[in-house]
Steps between C-alpha positions, in 0.01 A plus 500: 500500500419814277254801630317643204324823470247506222363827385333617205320858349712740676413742212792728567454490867781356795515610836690429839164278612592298212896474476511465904343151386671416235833508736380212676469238192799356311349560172195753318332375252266784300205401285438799254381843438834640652447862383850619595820368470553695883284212639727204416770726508413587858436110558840348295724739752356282806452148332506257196144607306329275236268651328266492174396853318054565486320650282523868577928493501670696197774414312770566756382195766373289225894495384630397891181296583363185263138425451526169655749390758543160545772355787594247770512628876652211701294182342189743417393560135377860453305680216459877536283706238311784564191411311432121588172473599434214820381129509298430273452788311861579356578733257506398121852560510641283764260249503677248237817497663321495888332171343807367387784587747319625824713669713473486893424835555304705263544886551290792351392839577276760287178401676590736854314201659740311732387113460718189604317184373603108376413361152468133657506406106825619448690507784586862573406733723395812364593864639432856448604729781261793408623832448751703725490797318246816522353482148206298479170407589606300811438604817760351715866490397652140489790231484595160582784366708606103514774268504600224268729229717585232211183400337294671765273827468433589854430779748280728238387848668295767330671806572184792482598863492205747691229649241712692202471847508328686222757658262 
């Protein structure tokens, strides 16, 4: 069994609220719009991080981080990207291959709007844990915790962080 911590638009931004939880998974996995390289850096000292770049990282993360990470976890296909769109509405640029070759799991950020949901047509479930950073329109900060066991996604929490504080 594998406990993942999925994250996404830190913008720059880590704190002890955040790394206290990412001590208790066996593995991160970060879906874009890193900002700093201090964030993962501050993540990849505690655990194993996955992780895509979005569309506000420079140069530096784009050359550690890929635009599209695809991998197994245990018997679990997963596609990170940080601009994917959701079931059915995909973006343009995924959406051939997610037709084709659907993975399990289908990860993206950008949107700051935390939404777990199935495509029934293609056999994945969808996720986007929000945004845990303080840049943003969003009001609450948020991630997602859960297991894979095998084949299994189970025991999915939302992880909210109190109203962000103005800059």
């Amino acid at each position: 069994m594998t406990k993942i911590l999925l994250l996404s638009d830190t913008h720059s931004y880590i704190d002890d609220d955040i790394l206290k939880y990412v001590k208790q998974v066996d593995e991160v996995w970060h879906a874009g719009d890193i900002g700093d390289l201090k964030v993962t850096d501050a993540i990849k000292a505690l655990k194993p991080l996955r992780g895509v770049y979005g569309n506000i990282d420079e140069a530096k993360i784009r050359g550690e981080f890929p635009e599209h990470n695809r991998f197994k976890c245990e018997d679990v296909d997963v596609w990170i990207t940080h601009i994917g769109g959701y079931p059915p509405k995909y973006n343009l640029r995924v959406l051939d291959d997610i037709k084709q070759n659907p993975p399990r799991i289908f990860i993206s950020g950008h949107s700051h709007i935390l939404k777990v949901m199935p495509d029934k047509k293609l056999n994945l479930i969808h996720m986007n844990p929000g945004a845990v950073g303080k840049h943003g329109f969003h009001k609450v900060r948020t991630m997602l915790r859960f297991t894979i066991d095998g084949k299994k996604i189970e025991n999915l929490e939302v992880i909210e962080f109190p109203v962000r504080h103005p800059r």
